[in-house]
SEPA-802649 format. One record per residue (C-alpha): residue in one letter; x, y, z. Coordinates in nm, 4 decimals. Example, Ala and Ser with C-alpha at 12.3 -4.5 7.8 and 13.67 -1.06 7.14 Angstrom:
2
{guro a, u 1.2300, v -0.4500, w 0.7800}
{guro s, u 1.3670, v -0.1060, w 0.7140}
//
This chain:
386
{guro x, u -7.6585, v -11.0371, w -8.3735}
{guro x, u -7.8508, v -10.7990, w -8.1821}
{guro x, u -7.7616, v -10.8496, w -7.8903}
{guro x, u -7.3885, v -10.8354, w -7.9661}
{guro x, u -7.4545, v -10.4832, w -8.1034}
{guro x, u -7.6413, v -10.3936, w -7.7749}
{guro x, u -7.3704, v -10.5645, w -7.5553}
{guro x, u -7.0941, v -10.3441, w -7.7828}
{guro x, u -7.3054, v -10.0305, w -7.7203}
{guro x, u -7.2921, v -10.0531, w -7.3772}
{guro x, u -6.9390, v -10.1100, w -7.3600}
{guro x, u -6.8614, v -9.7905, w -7.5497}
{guro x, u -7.1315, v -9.6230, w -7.3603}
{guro x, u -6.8932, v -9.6895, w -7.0332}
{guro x, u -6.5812, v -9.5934, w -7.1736}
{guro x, u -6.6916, v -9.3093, w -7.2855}
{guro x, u -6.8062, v -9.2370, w -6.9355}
{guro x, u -6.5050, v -9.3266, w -6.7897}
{guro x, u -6.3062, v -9.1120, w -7.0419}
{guro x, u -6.5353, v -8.8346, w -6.9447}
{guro x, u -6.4951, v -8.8704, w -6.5706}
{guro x, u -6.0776, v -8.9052, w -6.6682}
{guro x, u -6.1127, v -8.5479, w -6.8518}
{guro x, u -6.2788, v -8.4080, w -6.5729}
{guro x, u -6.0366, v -8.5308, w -6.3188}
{guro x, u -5.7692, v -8.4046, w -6.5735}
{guro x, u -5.9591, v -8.0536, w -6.5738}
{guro x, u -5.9857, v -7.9925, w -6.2071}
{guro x, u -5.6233, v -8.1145, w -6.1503}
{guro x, u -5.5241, v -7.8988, w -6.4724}
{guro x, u -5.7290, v -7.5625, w -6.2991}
{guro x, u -5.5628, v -7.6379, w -5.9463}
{guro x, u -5.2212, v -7.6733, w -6.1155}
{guro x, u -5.2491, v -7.3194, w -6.2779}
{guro x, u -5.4282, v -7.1586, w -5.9718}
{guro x, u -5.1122, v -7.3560, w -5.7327}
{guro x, u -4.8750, v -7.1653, w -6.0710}
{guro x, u -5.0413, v -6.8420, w -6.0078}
{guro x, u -4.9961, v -6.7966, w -5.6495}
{guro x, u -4.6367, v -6.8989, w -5.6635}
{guro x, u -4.5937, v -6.6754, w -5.9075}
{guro x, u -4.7716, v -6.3909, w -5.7086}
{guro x, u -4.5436, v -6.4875, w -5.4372}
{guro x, u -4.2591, v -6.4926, w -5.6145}
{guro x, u -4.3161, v -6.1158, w -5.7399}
{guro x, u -4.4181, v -6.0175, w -5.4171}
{guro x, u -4.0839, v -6.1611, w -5.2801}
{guro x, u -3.9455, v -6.0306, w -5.5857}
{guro x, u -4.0669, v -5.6271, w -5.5432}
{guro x, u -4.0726, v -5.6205, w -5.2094}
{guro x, u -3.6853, v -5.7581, w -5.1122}
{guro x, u -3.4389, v -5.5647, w -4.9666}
{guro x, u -3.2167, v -5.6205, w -5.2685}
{guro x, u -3.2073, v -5.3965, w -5.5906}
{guro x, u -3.3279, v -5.6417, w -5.8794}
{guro x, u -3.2293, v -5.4961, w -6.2172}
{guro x, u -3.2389, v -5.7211, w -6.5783}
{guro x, u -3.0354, v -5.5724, w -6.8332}
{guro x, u -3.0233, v -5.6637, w -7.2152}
{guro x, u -2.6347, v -5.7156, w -7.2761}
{guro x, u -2.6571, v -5.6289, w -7.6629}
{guro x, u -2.8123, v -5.2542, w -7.5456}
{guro x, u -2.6906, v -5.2362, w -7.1574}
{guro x, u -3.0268, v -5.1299, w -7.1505}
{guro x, u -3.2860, v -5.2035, w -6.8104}
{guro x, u -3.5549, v -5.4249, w -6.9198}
{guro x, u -3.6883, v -5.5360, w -6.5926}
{guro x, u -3.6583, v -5.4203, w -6.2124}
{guro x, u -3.8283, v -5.4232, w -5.8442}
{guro x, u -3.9699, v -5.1859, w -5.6638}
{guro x, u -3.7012, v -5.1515, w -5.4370}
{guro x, u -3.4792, v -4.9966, w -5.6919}
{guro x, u -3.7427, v -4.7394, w -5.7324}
{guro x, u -3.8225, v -4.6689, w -5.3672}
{guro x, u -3.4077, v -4.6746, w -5.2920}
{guro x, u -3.3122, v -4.4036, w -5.5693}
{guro x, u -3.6071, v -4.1810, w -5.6178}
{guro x, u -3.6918, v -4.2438, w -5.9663}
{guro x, u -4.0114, v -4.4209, w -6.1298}
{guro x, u -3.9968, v -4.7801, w -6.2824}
{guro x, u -4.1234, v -4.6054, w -6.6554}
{guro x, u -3.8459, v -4.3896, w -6.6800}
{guro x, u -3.5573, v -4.6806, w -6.5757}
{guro x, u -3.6917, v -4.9345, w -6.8523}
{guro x, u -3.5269, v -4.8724, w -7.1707}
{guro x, u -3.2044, v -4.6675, w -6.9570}
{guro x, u -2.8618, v -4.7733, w -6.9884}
{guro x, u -2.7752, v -4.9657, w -6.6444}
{guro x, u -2.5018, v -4.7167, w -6.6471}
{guro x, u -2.6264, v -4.4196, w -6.5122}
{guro x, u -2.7110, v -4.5977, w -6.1801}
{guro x, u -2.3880, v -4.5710, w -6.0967}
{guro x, u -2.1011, v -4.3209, w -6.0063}
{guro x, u -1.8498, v -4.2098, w -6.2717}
{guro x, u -1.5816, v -4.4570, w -6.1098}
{guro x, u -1.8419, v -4.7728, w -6.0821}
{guro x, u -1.9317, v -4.7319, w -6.4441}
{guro x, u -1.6150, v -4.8015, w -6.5839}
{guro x, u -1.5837, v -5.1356, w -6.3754}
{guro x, u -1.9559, v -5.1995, w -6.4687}
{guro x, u -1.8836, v -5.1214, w -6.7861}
{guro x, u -1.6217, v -5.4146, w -6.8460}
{guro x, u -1.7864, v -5.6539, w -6.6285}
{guro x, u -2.0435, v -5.6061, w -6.8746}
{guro x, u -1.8748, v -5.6413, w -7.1732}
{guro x, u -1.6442, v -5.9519, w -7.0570}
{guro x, u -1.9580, v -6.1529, w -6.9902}
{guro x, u -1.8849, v -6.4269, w -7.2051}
{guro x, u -1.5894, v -6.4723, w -7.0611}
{guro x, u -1.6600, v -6.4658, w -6.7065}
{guro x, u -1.8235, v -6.7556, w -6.4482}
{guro x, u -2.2032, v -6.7775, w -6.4368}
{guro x, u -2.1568, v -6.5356, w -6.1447}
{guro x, u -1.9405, v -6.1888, w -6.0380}
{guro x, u -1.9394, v -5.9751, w -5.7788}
{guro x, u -1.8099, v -5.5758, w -5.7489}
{guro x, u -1.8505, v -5.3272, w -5.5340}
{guro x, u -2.0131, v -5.0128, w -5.6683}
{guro x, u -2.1336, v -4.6807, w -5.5433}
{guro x, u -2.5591, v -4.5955, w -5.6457}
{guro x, u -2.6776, v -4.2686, w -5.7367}
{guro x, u -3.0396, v -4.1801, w -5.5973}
{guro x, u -3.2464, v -3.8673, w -5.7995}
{guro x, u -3.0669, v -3.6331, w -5.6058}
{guro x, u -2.7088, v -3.7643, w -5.6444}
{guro x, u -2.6752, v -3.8976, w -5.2701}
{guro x, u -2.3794, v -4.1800, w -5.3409}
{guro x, u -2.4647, v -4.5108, w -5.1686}
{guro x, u -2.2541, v -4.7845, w -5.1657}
{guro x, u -2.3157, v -5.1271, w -5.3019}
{guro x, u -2.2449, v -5.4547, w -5.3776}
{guro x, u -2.3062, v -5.5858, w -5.7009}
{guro x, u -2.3573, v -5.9312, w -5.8418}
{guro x, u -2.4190, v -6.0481, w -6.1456}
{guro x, u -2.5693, v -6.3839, w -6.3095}
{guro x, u -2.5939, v -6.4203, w -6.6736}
{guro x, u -2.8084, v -6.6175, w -6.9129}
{guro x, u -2.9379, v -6.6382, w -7.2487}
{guro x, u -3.3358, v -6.6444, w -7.3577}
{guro x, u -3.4329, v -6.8786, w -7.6087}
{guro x, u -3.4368, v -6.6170, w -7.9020}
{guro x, u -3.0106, v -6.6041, w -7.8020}
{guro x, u -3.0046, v -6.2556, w -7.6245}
{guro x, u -2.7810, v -6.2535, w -7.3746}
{guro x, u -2.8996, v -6.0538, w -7.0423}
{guro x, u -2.7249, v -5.9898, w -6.6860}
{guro x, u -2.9958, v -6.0462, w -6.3885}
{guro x, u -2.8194, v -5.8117, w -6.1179}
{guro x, u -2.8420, v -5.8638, w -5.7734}
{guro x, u -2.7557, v -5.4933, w -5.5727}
{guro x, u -2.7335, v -5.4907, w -5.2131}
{guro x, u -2.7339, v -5.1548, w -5.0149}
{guro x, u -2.4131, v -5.1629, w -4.7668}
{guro x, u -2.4499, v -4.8363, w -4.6464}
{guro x, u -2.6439, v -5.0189, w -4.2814}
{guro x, u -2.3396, v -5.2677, w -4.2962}
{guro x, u -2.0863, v -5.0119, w -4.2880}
{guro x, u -2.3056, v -4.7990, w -4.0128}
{guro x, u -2.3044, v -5.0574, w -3.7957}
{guro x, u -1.9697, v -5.1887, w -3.9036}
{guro x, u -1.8551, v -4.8135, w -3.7668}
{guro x, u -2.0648, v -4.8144, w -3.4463}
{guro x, u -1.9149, v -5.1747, w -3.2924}
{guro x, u -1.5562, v -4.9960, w -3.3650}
{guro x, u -1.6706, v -4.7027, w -3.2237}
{guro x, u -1.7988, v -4.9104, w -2.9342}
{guro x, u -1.4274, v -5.0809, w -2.9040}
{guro x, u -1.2192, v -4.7488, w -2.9140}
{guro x, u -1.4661, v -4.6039, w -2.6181}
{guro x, u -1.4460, v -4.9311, w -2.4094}
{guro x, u -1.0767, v -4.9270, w -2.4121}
{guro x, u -1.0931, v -4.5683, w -2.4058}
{guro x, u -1.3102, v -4.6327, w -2.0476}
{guro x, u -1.0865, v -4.8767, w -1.9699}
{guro x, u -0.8225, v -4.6783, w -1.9635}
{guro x, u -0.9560, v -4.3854, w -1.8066}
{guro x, u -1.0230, v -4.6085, w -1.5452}
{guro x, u -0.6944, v -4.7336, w -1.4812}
{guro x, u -0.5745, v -4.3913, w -1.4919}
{guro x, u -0.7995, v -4.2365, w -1.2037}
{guro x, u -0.7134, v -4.5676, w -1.0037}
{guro x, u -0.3392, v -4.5025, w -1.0340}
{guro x, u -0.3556, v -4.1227, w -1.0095}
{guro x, u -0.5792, v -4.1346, w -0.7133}
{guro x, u -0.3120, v -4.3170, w -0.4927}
{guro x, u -0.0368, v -4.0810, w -0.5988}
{guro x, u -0.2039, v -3.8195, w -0.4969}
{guro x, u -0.2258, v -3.8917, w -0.2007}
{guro x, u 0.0653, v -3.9794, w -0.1075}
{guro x, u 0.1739, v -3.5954, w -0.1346}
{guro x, u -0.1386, v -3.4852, w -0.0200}
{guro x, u -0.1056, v -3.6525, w 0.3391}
{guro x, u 0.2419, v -3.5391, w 0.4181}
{guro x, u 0.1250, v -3.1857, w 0.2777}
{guro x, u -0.1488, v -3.2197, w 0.5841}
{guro x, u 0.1030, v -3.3996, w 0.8132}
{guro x, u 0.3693, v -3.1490, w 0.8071}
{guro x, u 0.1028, v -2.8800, w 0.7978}
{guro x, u -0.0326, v -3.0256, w 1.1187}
{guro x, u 0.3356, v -3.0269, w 1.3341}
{guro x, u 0.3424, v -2.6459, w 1.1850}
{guro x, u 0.0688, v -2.6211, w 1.3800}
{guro x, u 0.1399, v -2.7655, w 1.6870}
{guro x, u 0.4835, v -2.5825, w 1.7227}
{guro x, u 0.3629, v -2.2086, w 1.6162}
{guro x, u 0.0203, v -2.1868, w 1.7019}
{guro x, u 0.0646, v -1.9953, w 2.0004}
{guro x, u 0.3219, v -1.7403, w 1.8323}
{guro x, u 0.0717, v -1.6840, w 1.5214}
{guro x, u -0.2222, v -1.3880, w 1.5392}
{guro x, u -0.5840, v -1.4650, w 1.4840}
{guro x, u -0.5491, v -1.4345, w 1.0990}
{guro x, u -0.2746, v -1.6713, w 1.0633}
{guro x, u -0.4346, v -1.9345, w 1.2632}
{guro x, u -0.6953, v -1.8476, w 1.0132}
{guro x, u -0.5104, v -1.9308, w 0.6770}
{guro x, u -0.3573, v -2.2372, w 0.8609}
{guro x, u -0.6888, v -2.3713, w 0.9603}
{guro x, u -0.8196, v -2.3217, w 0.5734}
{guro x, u -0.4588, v -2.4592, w 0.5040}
{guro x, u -0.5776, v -2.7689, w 0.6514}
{guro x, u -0.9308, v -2.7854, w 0.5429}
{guro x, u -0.8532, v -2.7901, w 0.2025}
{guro x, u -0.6237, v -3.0290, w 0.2287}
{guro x, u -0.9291, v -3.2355, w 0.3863}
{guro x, u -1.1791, v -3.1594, w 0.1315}
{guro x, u -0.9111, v -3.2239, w -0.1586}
{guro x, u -0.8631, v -3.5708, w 0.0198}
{guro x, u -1.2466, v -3.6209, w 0.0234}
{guro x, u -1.1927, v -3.5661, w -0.3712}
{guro x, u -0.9670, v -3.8521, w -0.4550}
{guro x, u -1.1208, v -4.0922, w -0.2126}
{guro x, u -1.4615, v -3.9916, w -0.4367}
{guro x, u -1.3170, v -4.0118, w -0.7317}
{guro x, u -1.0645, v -4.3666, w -0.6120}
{guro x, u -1.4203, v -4.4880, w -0.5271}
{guro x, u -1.5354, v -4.4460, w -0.8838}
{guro x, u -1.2546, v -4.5559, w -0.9966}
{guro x, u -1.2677, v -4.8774, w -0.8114}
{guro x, u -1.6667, v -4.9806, w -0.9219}
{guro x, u -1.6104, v -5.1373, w -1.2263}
{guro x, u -1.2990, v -5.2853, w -1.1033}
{guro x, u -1.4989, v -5.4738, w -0.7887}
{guro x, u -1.6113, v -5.8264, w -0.9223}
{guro x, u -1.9834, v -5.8776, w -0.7755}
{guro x, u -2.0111, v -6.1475, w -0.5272}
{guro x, u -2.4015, v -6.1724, w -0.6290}
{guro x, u -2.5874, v -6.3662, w -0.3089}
{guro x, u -2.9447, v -6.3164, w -0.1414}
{guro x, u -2.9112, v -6.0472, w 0.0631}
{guro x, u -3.1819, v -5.9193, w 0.3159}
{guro x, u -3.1988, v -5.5379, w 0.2663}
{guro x, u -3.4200, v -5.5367, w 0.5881}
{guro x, u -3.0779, v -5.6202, w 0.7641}
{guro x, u -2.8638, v -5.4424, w 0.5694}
{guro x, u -3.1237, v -5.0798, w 0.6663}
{guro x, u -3.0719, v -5.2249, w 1.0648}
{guro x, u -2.6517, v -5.2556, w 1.0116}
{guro x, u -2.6812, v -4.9004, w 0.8187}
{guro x, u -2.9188, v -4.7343, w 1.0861}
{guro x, u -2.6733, v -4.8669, w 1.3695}
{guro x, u -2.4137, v -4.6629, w 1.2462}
{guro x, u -2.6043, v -4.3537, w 1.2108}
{guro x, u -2.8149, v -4.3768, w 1.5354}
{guro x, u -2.6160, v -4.1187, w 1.7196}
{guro x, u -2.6822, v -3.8774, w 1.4309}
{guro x, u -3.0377, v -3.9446, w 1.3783}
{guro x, u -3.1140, v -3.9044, w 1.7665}
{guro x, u -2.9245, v -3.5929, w 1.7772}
{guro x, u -3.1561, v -3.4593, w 1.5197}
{guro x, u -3.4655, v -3.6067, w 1.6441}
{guro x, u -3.4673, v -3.7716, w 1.2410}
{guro x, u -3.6325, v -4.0975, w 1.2038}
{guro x, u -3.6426, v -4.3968, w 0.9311}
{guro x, u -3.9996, v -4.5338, w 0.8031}
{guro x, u -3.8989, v -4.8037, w 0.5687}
{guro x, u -4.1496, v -5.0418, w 0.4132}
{guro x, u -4.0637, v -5.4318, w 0.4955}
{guro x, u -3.7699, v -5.4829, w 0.2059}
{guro x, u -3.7195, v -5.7687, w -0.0251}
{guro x, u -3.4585, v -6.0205, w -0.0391}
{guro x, u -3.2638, v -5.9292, w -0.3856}
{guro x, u -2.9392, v -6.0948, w -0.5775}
{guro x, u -2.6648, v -5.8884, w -0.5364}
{guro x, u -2.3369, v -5.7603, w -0.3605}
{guro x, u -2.3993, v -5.7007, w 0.0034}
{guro x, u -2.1382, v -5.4939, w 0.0513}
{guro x, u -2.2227, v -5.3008, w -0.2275}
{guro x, u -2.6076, v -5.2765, w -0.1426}
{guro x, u -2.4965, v -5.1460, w 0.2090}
{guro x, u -2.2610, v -4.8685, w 0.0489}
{guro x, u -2.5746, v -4.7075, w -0.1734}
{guro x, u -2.7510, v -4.7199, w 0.1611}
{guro x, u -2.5109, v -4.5806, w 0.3046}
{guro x, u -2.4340, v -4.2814, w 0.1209}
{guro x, u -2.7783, v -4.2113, w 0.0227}
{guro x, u -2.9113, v -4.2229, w 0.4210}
{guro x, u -2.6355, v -4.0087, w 0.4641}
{guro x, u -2.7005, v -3.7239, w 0.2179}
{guro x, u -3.0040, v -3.6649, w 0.3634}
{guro x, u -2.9090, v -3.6332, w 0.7153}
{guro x, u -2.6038, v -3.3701, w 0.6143}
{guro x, u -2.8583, v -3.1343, w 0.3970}
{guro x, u -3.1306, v -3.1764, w 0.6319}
{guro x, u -3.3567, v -2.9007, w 0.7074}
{guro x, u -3.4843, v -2.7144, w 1.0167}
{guro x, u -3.7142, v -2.9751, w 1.0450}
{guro x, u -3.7143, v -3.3108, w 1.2346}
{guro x, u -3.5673, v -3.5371, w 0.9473}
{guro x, u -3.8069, v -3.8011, w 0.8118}
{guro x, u -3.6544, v -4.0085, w 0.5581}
{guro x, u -3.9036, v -4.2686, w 0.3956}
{guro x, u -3.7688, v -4.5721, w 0.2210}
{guro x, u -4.0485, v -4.7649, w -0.0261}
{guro x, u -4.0640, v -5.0494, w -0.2404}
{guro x, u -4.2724, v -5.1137, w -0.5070}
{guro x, u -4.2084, v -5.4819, w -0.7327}
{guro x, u -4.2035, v -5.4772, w -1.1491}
{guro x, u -4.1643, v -5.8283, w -1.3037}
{guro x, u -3.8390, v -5.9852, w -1.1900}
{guro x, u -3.7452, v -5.6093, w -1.0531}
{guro x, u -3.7480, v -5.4483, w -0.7463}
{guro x, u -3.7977, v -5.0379, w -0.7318}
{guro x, u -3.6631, v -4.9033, w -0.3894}
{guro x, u -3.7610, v -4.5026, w -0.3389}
{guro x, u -3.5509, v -4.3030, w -0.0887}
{guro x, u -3.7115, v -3.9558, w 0.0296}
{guro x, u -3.6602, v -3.7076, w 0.2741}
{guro x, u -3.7865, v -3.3438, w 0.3496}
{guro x, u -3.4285, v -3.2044, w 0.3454}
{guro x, u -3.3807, v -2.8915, w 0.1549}
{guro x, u -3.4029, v -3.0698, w -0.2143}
{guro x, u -3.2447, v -2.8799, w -0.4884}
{guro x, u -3.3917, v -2.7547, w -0.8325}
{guro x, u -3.4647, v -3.0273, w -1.0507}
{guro x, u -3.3189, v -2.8892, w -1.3752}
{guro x, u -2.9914, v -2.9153, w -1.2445}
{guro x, u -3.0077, v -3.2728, w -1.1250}
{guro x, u -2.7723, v -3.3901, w -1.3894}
{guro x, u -2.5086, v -3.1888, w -1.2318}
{guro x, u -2.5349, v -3.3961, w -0.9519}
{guro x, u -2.3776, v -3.6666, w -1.0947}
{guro x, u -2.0644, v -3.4712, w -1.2813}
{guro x, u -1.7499, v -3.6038, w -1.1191}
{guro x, u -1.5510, v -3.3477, w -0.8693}
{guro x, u -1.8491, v -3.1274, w -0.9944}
{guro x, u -1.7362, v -2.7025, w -0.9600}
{guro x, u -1.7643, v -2.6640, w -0.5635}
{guro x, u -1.9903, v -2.3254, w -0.5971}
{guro x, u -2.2557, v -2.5784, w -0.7304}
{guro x, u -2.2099, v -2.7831, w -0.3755}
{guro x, u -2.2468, v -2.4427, w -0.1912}
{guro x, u -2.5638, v -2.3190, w -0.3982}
{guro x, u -2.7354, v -2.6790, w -0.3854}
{guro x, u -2.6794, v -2.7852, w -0.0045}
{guro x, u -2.9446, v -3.0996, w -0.1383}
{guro x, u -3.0479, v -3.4339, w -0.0120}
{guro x, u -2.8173, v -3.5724, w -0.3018}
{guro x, u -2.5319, v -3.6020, w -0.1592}
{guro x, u -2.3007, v -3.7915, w 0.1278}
{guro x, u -2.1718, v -3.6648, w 0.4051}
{guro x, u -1.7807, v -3.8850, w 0.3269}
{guro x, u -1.7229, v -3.6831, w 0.0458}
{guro x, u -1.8626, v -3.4348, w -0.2451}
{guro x, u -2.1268, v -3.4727, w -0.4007}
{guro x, u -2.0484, v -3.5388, w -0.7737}
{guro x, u -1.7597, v -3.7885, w -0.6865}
{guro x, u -2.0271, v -3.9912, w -0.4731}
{guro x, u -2.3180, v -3.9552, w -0.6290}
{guro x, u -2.1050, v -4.0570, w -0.9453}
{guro x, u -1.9747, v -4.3483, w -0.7989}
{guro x, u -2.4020, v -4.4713, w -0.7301}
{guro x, u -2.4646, v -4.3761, w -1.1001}
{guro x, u -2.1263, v -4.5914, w -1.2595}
{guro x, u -2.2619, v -4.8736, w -0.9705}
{guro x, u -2.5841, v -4.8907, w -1.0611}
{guro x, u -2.5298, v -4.9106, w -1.4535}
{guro x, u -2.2753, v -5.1454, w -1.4297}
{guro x, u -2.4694, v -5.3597, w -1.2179}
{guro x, u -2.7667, v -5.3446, w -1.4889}
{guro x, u -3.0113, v -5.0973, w -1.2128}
{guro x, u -3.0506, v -4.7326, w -1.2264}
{guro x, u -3.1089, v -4.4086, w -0.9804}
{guro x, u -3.3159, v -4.2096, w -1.0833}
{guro x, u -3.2885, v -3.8474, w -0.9031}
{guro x, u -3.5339, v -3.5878, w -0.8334}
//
């Protein structure tokens, strides 16, 4: 008999260690469940304050706020204490209350969800505008409230305004474009027989004219020159964005030796000279490439100084990029007014007061130096001036 109340001791003895170790596995996975409950919910108010979104909880019975996020505080300028217990209505503009004001009162007999568009009022009456939606539910006690979801529209409609912006001035560049590429052959049309009959006046009065008519007739002529110079700057601008790349390695090494070639009888004339650095191979229109050359070689040898002309070409490599310098000890011009430079048929007193390294000896300066800039940023480079 004793034994069988031993052997029945021990038996409860176990289970009532195993129970034990049971409620202490129950415990710890109890605590990790409400520690795993409190950082969700930690996250979820964090996510909760700190959205983009306007959260507000209104008490349908009232219309009064009973809950909201930060947000809504930061966005309109007025503390969390003093929009609890407000009617939802005064968030709004005169117009978006009424249409608040009936969503609101039609909530039983709308879908679990509805969406308006509304304009906000911050503290100091700035209007934004808004797009409101609305879920609605009931808490077990049987008040009814509307959980509002309001989403600030006013970067939407910014950048909704800045890619039509964008459209009206590419087509407005486009345009403009085709314009200067017709108008720039009519002219000149007109413009040569202007200088050809100009030129067989010439020929058959010259002798019978006096010193100052040969005079006007030679300015006759020269202007008709430097107004041809004009359009061919500004058809050559015209024509940049038109010109599909035909992007291949090209050797700029040979493309300074081709350039050079064609002003060697101006350099040695001049005793100027051309120290250029060994030059990459880049990916782009060889043509092109051998025009910038080109024109900027040849803006330093027309506004040379007394000097010898030294013109210095340099490389230096960024990344995937390559940075090619062009100097010279021409005569330079004053660096505050290097964004004239680039103005397009530019007034001609500025070519007479800046006789600078910046421009080409084919044309003026602004249409040329124009026609690098609208090159080099649509061909995703740059040149820089100074």
């Amino acid at each position: 008999m004793q034994e069988q109340v031993k052997t029945i001791e021990r038996k409860s003895e176990d289970r009532n260690a195993s129970l034990a170790d049971e409620v202490a596995t129950l415990r710890a996975e109890l605590q990790e469940s409400e520690r795993a409950r409190r950082r969700a919910e930690g996250s979820y108010r964090s996510l909760y304050e700190n959205s983009q979104d306007l959260f507000v909880s209104v008490d349908l019975a009232t219309d009064a706020i009973v809950l909201c996020n930060r947000t809504l505080e930061v966005k309109i300028g007025v503390p969390r204490d003093r929009l609890v217990g407000s009617s939802v209505l005064e968030l709004f503009s005169r117009s978006s209350q009424r249409r608040v004001r009936r969503l609101l009162s039609h909530s039983e007999h709308t879908v679990p969800r509805d969406t308006i568009s509304v304009v906000l009022l911050t503290r100091t009456a700035a209007e934004i505008p808004a797009q409101l939606t609305v879920r609605y539910e009931s808490d077990p006690g049987g008040i009814r409230h509307a959980h509002c979801t309001l989403r600030d529209l006013s970067d939407v409609r910014k950048t909704r305004a800045l890619e039509q912006l964008t459209e009206r001035l590419e087509r407005s560049n486009e345009d403009l474009e085709r314009f200067a590429l017709v108008a720039s052959h009519d002219l000149l049309e007109p413009l040569r027989a202007i200088k050809g009959f100009v030129g067989i006046l010439e020929s058959r009065i010259s002798s019978r004219l006096d010193s100052e008519d040969r005079v006007y007739l030679e300015r006759t002529l020269e202007g008709a020159d430097r107004m041809e110079r004009l359009i061919d700057g500004l058809l050559s601008v015209a024509k940049v964005n038109h010109h599909p790349i035909d992007a291949k390695p090209v050797e700029l090494n040979r493309t300074l030796e081709h350039v050079s070639s064609v002003f060697s009888e101006r350099l040695n004339a001049c005793g100027g000279r051309v120290d250029a650095e060994p030059l990459p191979q880049v990916l782009g229109d060889a043509a092109q490439l051998e025009l910038v050359f080109q024109n900027l070689i040849g803006n330093a040898l027309r506004y040379r100084s007394a000097r010898p002309l030294r013109i210095r070409i340099g490389r230096e490599e960024f990344d995937d990029r390559w940075l090619l310098s062009f100097s010279d000890n021409g005569i330079g011009f004053p660096q505050v007014r290097a964004e004239e430079l680039f103005a397009v048929a530019s007034d001609w007193r500025l070519y007479n007061e800046l006789s600078s390294a910046t421009a080409v000896e084919s044309g003026p300066k602004g249409s040329k130096i124009s026609g690098l800039r609208f090159f080099s940023s649509s061909r995703n480079s740059a040149i820089p001036i100074s």
